[in-house]
N, C-alpha and C positions, 0 to 999 in steps of 0.2 A: 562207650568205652568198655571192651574188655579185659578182662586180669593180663592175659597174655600180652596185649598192647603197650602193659606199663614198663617202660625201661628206665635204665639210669639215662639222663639227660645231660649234656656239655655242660664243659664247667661255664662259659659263656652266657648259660641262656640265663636270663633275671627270676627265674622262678627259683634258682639256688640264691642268687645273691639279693633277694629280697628278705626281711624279715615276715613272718608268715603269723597270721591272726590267731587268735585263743582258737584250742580246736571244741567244737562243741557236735554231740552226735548226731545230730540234726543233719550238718555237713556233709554224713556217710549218704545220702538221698542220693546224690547226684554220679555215685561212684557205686561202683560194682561190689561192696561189700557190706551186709545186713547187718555187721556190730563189730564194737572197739575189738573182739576176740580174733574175730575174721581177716582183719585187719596187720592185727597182731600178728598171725600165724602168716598171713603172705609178706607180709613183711620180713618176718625170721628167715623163710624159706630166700626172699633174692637174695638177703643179705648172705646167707651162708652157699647161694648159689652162685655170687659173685665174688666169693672168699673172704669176706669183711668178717669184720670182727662187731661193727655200728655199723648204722643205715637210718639216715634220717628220711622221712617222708617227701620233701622237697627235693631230695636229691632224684626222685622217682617222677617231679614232676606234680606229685599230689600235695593240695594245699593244705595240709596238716600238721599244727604243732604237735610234732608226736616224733618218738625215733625208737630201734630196739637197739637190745648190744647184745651180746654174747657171746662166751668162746670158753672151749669144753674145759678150759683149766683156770678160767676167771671168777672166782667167788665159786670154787666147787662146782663149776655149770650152770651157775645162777642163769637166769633170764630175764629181761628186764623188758616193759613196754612201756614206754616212758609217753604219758600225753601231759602236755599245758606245764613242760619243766621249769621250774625256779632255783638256781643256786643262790641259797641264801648266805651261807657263809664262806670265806674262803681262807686255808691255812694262808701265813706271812713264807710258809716254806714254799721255796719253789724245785721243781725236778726240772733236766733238761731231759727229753727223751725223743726217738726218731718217732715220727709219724707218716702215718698213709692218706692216702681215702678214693675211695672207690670212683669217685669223680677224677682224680686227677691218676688215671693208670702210670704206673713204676714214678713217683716222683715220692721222696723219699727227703721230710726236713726235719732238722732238729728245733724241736718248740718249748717252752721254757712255758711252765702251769704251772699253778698250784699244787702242791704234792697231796692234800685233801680237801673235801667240801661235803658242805652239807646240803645237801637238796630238797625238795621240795615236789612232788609232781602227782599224777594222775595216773592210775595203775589201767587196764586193761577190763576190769570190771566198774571201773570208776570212782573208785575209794583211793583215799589222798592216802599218799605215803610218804616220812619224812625220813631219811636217812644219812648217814655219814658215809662218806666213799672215800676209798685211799686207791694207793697204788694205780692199776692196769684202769679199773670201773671205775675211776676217777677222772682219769686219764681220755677215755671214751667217751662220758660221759658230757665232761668240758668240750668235746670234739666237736658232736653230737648239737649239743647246745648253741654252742657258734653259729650251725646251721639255722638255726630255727631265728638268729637273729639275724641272717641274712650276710654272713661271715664266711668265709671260707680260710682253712689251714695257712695258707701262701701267703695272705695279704698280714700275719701276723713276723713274719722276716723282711730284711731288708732285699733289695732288688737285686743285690748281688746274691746271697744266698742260692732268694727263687731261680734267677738265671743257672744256678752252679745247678742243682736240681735237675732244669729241665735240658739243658746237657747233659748232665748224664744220666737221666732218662732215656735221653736220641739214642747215648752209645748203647745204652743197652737196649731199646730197641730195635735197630740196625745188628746187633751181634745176634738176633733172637730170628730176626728174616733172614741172615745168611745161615742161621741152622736150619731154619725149616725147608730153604733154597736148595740147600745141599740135603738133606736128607730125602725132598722129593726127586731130586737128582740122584742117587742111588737107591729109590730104590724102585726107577723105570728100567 
């Protein structure tokens, strides 16, 4: 397996909707990258190269509990490489707020979290770190987490919602190839 080979994988396939084992370094043997750092850094890079904001390891196909988040105006640019996550606490408040993800392209739900937590995880050197998270990196973080339990965003709304969703996802799909249709249209 090469770096270049690793892509985001259908929301379908069982490697997203599986829960995925403690990650341990050992693991990295079988993959193309020589430590949690390396790791970390090609992780940040799809994720900001596919426009996300989080990117869990599974969503890539690689079997690692492990995910990054970041975005240039969350926690002052914080960076996070999160391996072996635990939320251990969770406020009684909860936020409604729209959500993405990078597996499921233009679908777009409103999901109902906790508005804080406290966490628990494995930094990128491998010192444990315990923290509070509110807002946005709260937010991400629960995303994030989902994944690693083998969860995806969708399956937390009811069936009408996801439906209302992935219409209009179509429409704006469809409005997005008649732009492109017509723009390559003018300008033969």
């Amino acid at each position: 397996m090469k770096k270049e080979d690793i892509k985001l994988i259908p929301p379908n396939d069982p490697r997203v909707l599986s829960m995925v084992a403690p990650f341990t370094d050992e693991a990295l043997k079988d993959f193309p990258f020589k430590d949690r750092k390396e790791l970390s850094e090609f992780m940040m890079d799809k994720m900001k190269s596919e426009g996300g904001i989080g990117l869990s390891a599974n969503q890539l196909g690689l079997p690692f509990r492990m995910f990054v988040m970041h975005h240039p105006q969350m926690q002052k640019g914080q960076k996070w490489s999160v391996y072996n996550p635990e939320i251990v606490e969770s406020s009684q408040r909860t936020i409604n707020m729209k959500e993405g993800c990078l597996t499921f392209p233009m679908i777009f739900i409103m999901i109902k979290r906790p508005a804080s937590i406290r966490v628990k995880y494995e930094d990128d050197e491998g010192k444990t770190v315990e923290e509070d998270l509110t807002g946005l990196p709260a937010r991400v973080f629960q995303h994030e987490y989902d994944h690693m339990q083998g969860r995806v965003f969708t399956e937390l709304v009811s069936k009408f919602k996801r439906d209302m969703a992935y219409k209009k996802a179509a429409k704006e799909f469809k409005r997005l190839r008649q732009l492109y249709a017509r723009a390559d249209k003018n300008s033969q």
